[in-house]
Every structure is written in structure tokens, then in C-alpha cells.
N, C-alpha and C positions, 0 to 999 in steps of 0.2 A: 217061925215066921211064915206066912201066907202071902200070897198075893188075892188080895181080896178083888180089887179092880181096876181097869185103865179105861181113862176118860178121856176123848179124843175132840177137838172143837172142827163143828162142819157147817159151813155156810147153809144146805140146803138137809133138815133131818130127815124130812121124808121122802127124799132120795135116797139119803144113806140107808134109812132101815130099810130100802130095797137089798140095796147092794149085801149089807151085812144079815138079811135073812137069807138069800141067795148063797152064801157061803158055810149055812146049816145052822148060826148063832138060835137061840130061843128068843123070842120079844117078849121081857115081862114086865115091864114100867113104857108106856107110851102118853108122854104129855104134852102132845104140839101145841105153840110150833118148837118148842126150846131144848124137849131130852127125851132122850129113847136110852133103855136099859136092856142089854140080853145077857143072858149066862150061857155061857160053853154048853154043847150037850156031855160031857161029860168034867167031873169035879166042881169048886165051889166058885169059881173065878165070874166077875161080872164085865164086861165092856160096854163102856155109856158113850152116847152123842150129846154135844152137850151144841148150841147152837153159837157159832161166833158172831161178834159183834162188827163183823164186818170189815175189821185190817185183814193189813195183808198178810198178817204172820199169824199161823193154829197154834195151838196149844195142846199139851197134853199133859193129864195128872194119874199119878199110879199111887194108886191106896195099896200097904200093904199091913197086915194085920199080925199082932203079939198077943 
């Protein structure tokens, strides 16, 4: 088993792909305003922005792959 990806819910995306490019992630899916995609610079794993709908409570979803 893999971990293929974790998917994180963020009020503002194109803030976050600041922050999460700033901490060396790749950007390779950018669809605002709703989802940003990066992959690790090293191995296969992906982490998405995925955009909340505005509660107060985030979300997060982990794909993992067989």
C-alpha cells in the first residue's frame, strides 16, 4: 500500500499555493479558485488544496493506493 495523496480544505487557495510552494512542494494541477495539486519533490505522494465551503470546521481526505 501507498500513500498516494492528502487533501487538505483551505478558505483562501491562492494563498495557500504560496505558503505550500514556499516549503519546496511542486505545483502541478492549478484550478482556481477551488484546487491546487503538488507532489513532494522526492517519491510519488501528491497534496491538494481543495477549497472550503466556508464552515468553520476543514477537512481532510488521505487517498491511499493497492
Amino acid at each position: 500500500m501507498n500513500l498516494n495523496q492528502v487533501t487538505i480544505a483551505v478558505s483562501d487557495v491562492v494563498k495557500s499555493i504560496s505558503f505550500y510552494f514556499d516549503l519546496g512542494l511542486i505545483l502541478i494541477v492549478k484550478s482556481l479558485p477551488q484546487y491546487a495539486r503538488f507532489k513532494w519533490p522526492e517519491g510519488n505522494s501528491t497534496f491538494s488544496l481543495h477549497l472550503t465551503g466556508g464552515d468553520k470546521f476543514s477537512s481532510a481526505w488521505i487517498y491511499f493506493e493497492i
